[in-house]
PLY file of the C-alpha trace (Angstrom):
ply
format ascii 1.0
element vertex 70
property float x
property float y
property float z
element edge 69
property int vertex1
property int vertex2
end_header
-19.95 -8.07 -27.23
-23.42 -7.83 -25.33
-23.52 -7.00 -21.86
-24.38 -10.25 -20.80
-21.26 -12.22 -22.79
-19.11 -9.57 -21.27
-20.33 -10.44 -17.36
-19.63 -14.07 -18.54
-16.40 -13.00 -19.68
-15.68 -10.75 -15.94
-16.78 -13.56 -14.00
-14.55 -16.29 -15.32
-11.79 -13.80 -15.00
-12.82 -13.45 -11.76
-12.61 -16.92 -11.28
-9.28 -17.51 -12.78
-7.84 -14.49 -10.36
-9.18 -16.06 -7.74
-7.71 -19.38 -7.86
-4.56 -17.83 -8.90
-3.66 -15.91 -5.83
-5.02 -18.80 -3.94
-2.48 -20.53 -4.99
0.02 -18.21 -4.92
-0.87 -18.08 -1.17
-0.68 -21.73 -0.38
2.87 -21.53 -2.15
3.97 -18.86 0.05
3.45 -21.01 2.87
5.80 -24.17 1.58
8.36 -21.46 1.13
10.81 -21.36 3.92
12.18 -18.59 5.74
15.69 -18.28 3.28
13.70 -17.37 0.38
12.51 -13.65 1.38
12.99 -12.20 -2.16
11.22 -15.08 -3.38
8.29 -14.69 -0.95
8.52 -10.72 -1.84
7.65 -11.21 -5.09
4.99 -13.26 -4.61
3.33 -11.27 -2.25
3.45 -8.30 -4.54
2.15 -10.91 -7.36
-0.75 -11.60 -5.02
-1.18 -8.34 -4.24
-1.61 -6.78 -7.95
-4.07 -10.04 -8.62
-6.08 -8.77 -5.87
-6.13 -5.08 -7.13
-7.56 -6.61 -10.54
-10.11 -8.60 -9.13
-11.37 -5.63 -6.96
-11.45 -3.60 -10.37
-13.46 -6.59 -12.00
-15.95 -7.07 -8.94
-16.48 -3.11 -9.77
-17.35 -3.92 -13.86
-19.81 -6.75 -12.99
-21.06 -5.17 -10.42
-21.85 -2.12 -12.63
-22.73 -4.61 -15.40
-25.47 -6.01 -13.12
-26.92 -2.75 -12.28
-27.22 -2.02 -15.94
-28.45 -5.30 -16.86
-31.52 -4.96 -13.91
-32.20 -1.59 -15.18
-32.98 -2.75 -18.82
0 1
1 2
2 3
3 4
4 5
5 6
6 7
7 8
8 9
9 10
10 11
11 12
12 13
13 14
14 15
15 16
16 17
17 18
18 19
19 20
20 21
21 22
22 23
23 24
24 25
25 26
26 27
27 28
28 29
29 30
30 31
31 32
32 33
33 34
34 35
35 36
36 37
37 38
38 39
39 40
40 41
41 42
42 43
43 44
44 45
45 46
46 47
47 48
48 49
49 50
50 51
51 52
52 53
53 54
54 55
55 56
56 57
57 58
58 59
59 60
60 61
61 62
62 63
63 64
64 65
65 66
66 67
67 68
68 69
């Protein structure tokens, strides 16, 4: 896979992440307040969708610095 297919590939990742724990969040808020574990796991959910989207902001951003240097 070239370098440029593979920053296709981390930014519709990125994209899918994105709208995942968007939604995620906007379910957390129909949730109501008798449904703590519920809302637990979601926020956890959330929160390890947000650690990989950090990671893949990191590839393409390393991706793009390789790209501009060739």
């Amino acid at each position: 896979m070239s370098k440029r297919e593979e920053l296709r590939q981390v930014e519709a990742d990125l994209e899918r992440l994105r709208a995942e724990v968007a939604s995620i969040r906007d379910q957390l808020t129909d949730l109501g307040p008798a449904d703590a574990v519920e809302r637990s796991q979601m926020i956890n959910m959330a929160d390890e969708q947000q650690a990989l989207i950090v990671g893949l902001e990191a590839r393409r951003d390393t991706l793009l610095r390789s790209l501009d240097d060739a």
